[in-house]
C-alpha positions, 0 to 999 in steps of 0.5 A: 626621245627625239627621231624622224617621225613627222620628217618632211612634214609640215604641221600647223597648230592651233592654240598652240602657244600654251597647254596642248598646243604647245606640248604638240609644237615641241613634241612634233618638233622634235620628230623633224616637223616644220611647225607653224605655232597658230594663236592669238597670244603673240607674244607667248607664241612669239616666245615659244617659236624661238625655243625649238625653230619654229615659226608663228602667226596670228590667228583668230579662229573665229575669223575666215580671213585670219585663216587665209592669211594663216595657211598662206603664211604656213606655205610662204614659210614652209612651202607645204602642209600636211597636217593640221591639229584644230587644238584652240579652244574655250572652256566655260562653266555654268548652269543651263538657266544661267547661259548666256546666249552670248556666252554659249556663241562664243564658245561654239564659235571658238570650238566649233566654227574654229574645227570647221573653218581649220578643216575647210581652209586646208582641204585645197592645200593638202590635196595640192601636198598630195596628202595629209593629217587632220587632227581635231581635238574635241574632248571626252565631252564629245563623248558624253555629257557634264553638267555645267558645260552645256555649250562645251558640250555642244561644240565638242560633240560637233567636233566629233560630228564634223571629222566625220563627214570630213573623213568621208569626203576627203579620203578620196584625196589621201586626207585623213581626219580623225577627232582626238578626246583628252579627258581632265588634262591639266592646262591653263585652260582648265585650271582658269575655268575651275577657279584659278591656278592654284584650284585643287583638281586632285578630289575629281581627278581622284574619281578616275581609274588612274586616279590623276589628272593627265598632262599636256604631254601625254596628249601631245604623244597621241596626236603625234601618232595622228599626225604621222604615217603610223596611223596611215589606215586610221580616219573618222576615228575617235582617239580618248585619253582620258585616264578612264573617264568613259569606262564608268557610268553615273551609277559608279561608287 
């Protein structure tokens, strides 16, 4: 299904070059956005770009040069930026004794440095576009707690924490920040973390009320619906798709 609901509306995306990301850059492609696919995966991207028109660059979340150089060569190409989706990230598994502090940093920068330095360097040129979306993935862990994924975790809940304090300071500006919540979706990401690619995630997957892991695909569907006017009256909210994982509790048989 293609149409017109992101026309005139440039979008820049993060991590974009493979899993979410991408799903999101062909998705809002289709519904007549100008994508900047954002990553440090150049050739990947580079790749994915020539496949549907859109354009690339280099960015490392971590850095607030890299950003600069990101938003100005979003606008150089495009000439505006209405929506941002904060979609890079690192997952990492491991008891809390067993946490390195360098392991836990590098998370949180990545996540959680990488959210807030996306939101702060778009503040300027979406006020200047008149308006805008930001979509902030976080995660079902931003929600509640796992074991083994202390730092995740961590960044994840400040993800949540952060779009909303954004929300109430930009709407005044017609910018809307809202945090997305994708719970086991099957990425690279995911399976690299868990083991490998040919890790099995039925037997989990098999525990949620849908009784399957979910796909780039139906995430990208959701952040579509933030990324345009459909969601007009919606800020500082907290989107979940995550095949049920926050309808249970630990007492579940």
């Amino acid at each position: 299904m293609t149409g017109g609901r992101l026309a005139g509306k440039v979008a820049l995306i993060t991590g974009a070059a493979r899993g979410q990301g991408a799903a999101a850059a062909r998705r809002f492609a289709a519904e007549g956005a100008r994508v900047m696919i954002a990553d440090i995966l150049d050739e990947d991207g580079k790749r994915l770009a020539g496949e549907f028109g859109a354009a690339y660059t280099h960015l490392d979340v971590t850095s607030e040069d890299d950003w600069a150089g990101a938003v100005q060569a979003t606008q150089a190409e495009f000439g505006a930026l209405n929506v941002l989706v904060n979609n890079a990230g690192v997952l990492h598994f491991s008891p809390l004794e067993q946490t390195s502090l360098a392991d836990y940093e590098r998370v949180v920068r990545v996540n959680q440095f990488g959210a807030f330095l996306g939101m702060r360097s778009v503040v300027e040129p979406m006020t200047t576009a008149g308006g805008g979306s930001i979509v902030n993935v976080s995660s079902v862990e931003g929600l509640a707690g796992m074991p083994f994924l202390v730092a995740y975790t961590a960044s994840k809940f400040a993800i949540r924490g952060m779009t909303k304090v954004a929300a109430l300071e930009l709407g005044e500006r017609g910018i809307r920040v809202n945090s997305l919540h994708p719970g086991m979706i099957d990425t690279d990401m995911v399976r690299d973390a868990a083991g490998g690619a040919e890790v099995d995630l039925s037997p989990v997957a098999r525990r949620l009320a849908l009784g399957r892991t979910g796909q780039p695909e139906e995430i990208a569907e959701l952040a579509l619906f933030l990324a345009s006017d459909e969601s007009s009256y919606c800020t500082g909210g907290e989107f979940v798709a995550d095949g049920g994982a926050t309808a249970t509790h630990a007492l579940k048989m």
